[in-house]
C-alpha positions in Angstrom: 0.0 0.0 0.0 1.4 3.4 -0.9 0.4 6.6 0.1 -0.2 9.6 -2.4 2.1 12.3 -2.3 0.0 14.6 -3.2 0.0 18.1 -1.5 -2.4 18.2 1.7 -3.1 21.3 3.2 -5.7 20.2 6.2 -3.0 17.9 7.1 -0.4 20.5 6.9 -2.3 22.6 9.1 -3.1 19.9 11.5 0.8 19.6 12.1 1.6 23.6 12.6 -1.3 23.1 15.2 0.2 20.0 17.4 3.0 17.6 16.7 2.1 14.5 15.2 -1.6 15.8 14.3 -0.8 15.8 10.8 -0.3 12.0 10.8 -2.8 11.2 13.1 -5.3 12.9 10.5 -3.6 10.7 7.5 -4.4 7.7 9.6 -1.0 6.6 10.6 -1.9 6.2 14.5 2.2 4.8 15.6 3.8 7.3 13.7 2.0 10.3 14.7 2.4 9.1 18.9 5.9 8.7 17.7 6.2 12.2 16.4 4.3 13.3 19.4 6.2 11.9 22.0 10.0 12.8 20.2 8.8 16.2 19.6 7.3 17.0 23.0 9.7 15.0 24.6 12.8 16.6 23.1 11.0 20.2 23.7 10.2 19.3 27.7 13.4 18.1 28.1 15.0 21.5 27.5 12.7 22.8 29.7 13.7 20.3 32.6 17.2 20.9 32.0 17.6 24.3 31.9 14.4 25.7 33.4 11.5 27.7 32.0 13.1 30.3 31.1 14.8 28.7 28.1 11.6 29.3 26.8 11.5 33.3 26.4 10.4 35.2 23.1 11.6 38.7 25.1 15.1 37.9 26.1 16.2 35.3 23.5 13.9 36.0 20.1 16.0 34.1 17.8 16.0 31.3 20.1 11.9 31.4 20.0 11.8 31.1 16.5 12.6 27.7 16.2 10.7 26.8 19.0 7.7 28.5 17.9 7.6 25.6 15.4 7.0 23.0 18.1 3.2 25.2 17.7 1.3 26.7 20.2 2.5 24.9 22.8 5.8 26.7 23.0 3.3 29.9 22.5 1.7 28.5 25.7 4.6 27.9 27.5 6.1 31.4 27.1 2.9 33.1 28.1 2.9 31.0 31.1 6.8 32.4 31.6 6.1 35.8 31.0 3.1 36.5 33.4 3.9 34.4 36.3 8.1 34.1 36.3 9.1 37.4 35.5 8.6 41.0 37.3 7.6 44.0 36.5 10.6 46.1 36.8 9.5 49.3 39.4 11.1 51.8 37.0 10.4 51.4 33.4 7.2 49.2 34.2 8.6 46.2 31.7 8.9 42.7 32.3 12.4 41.1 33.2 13.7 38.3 35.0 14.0 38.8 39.2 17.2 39.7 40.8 18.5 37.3 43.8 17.0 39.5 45.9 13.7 40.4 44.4 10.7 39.0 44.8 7.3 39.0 43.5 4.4 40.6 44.6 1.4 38.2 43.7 -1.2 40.9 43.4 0.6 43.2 41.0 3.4 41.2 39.7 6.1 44.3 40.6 9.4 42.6 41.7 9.7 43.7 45.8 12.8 43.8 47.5 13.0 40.4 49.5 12.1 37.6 49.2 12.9 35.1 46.6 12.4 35.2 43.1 9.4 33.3 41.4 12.3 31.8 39.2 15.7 31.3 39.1 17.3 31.4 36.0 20.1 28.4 34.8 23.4 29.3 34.8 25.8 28.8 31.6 26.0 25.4 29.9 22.6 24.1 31.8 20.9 27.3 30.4 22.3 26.9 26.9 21.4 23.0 26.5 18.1 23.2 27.5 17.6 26.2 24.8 19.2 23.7 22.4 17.0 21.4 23.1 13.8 22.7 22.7 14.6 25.0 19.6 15.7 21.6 18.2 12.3 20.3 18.9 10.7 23.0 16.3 13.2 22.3 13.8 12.7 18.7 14.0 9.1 19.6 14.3 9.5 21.8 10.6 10.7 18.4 9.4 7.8 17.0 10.5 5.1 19.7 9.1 6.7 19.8 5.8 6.3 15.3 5.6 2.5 16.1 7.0 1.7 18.4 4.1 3.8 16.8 1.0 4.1 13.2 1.9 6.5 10.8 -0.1 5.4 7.6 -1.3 6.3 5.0 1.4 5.5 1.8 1.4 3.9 0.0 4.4 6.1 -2.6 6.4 5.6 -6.1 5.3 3.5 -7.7 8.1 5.7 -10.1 10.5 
């Protein structure tokens, strides 16, 4: 059985919109939880190594743009970083990262003096891998969209 590798634009979509999507809407169940789990894995595992802030379209933009292909979960996950790990600096009213001693205040989000910060940001290397690691994720991801939308002719595995 082959497939048609003929251009498909809902399944295209379908993979900008959730890793593995694409393939699940083609009908091929194993690859598409394949996709899902390497993708998501790859991309979570930046963020357990090297913290949420790895994840920051503010202070590392070219970094975001290949995550941002992992879809809107990276979209999701920078949000999430932006309103509730960073302050709002006193001063100039932006958001930034907290110093050591900054906190948070939970009902405006303004960093206070004391305290401890709502997140601590990796240091070096640990920072750098787990940016790797997740912008990885979208480019594998691009790989990914681009076999959702213009498929090549495969042939299925022989049955064992």
């Amino acid at each position: 059985m082959t497939e048609s590798a003929a251009f498909r634009p809902l399944h295209l979509l379908a993979a900008i919109a959730f890793p593995g999507a694409g393939h699940a809407l083609a009908g091929d169940i194993r690859r598409a939880a394949l996709i899902c789990g390497g993708v998501l894995g790859l991309f979570f595992g930046g963020i357990f190594i090297g913290g949420i802030d790895v994840i920051d379209r503010r202070e590392d933009p070219v970094w975001f743009y290949g995550q941002a292909l992992v879809g809107p979960v990276a979209f999701a996950v920078d949000t999430l970083h932006q309103k509730r790990f960073k302050v709002i600096d006193p001063q100039t009213g932006a958001s930034r990262s907290a110093y050591p001693t900054e906190g948070r205040d939970p009902a405006t989000g303004r960093a206070v003096q004391g305290g401890t910060p709502p997140n601590q940001k990796s240091i070096g290397k640990v920072n750098e891998l787990g940016t790797l690691y997740a912008t990885l994720a979208g480019m594998l991801n691009l790989i990914v969209i681009i076999d959702a939308g213009f498929p090549s002719r495969r042939k299925a595995a022989a049955p064992s």
